[in-house]
N, C-alpha and C positions, 0 to 999 in steps of 0.2 A: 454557915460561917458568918460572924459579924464583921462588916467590913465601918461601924460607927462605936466611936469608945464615949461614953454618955459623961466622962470626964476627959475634955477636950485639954489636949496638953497645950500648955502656952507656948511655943516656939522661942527662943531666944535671939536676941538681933545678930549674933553671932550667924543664926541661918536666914534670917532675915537679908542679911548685908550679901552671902552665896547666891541665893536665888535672885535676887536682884542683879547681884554680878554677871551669873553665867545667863541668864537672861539678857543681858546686855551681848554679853560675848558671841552670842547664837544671834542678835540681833531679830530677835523676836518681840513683837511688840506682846501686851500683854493678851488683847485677845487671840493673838496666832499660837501662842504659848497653851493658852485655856485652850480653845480648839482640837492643838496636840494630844493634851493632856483630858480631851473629854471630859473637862472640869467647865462651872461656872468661873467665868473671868475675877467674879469677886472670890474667889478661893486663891488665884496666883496673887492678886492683890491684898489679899491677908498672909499670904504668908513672905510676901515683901515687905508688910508693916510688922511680923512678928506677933501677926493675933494666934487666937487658938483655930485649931482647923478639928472638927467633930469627925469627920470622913477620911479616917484613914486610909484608906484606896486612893483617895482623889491627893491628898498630898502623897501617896508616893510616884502616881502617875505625873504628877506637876516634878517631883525633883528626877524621875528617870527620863523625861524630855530634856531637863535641861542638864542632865551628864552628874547630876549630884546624889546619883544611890551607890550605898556604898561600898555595894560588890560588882559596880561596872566604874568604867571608865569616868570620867572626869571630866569629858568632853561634849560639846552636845550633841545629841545623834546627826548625821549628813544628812546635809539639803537632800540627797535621793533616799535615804531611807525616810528621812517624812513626807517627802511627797507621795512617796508608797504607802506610808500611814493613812495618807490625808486621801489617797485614792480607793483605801479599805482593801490593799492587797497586805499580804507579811511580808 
């Protein structure tokens, strides 16, 4: 399975302004965010600025942290379900 699309989709600020938002709302700074999201911190920060992201995987783990995929909820995961994350239990 390829989890990299070798034509990287330009995100629009339209998701740019989201991720930013529910990022704020989770009140996650950006490397607790990347952390979450097992992503380099410059991937949530490109996709705050609306750049292209190559690693499909890694932007959808960045918007399911932050409650923006869009067959779950809209919220961002609870402070106990990530510390559970961040402890490597499910």
């Amino acid at each position: 399975m390829r989890t990299t699309d070798p034509r990287p989709e330009v995100r629009g600020p339209t998701l740019a302004a989201r991720v930013r938002a529910a990022r704020g709302r989770g009140a996650y700074t950006i490397d607790v965010a990347a952390r979450l999201a097992r992503v380099d911190p410059a991937a949530v920060v490109a996709l705050e600025n609306g750049d292209a992201i190559a690693d499909i995987a890694a932007c959808e783990r960045i918007l399911e942290v932050l409650g923006l995929r869009r067959d779950r909820s809209r919220r961002p995961a609870s402070a106990s379900n990530l510390a559970r994350r961040c402890a490597g239990q499910s």
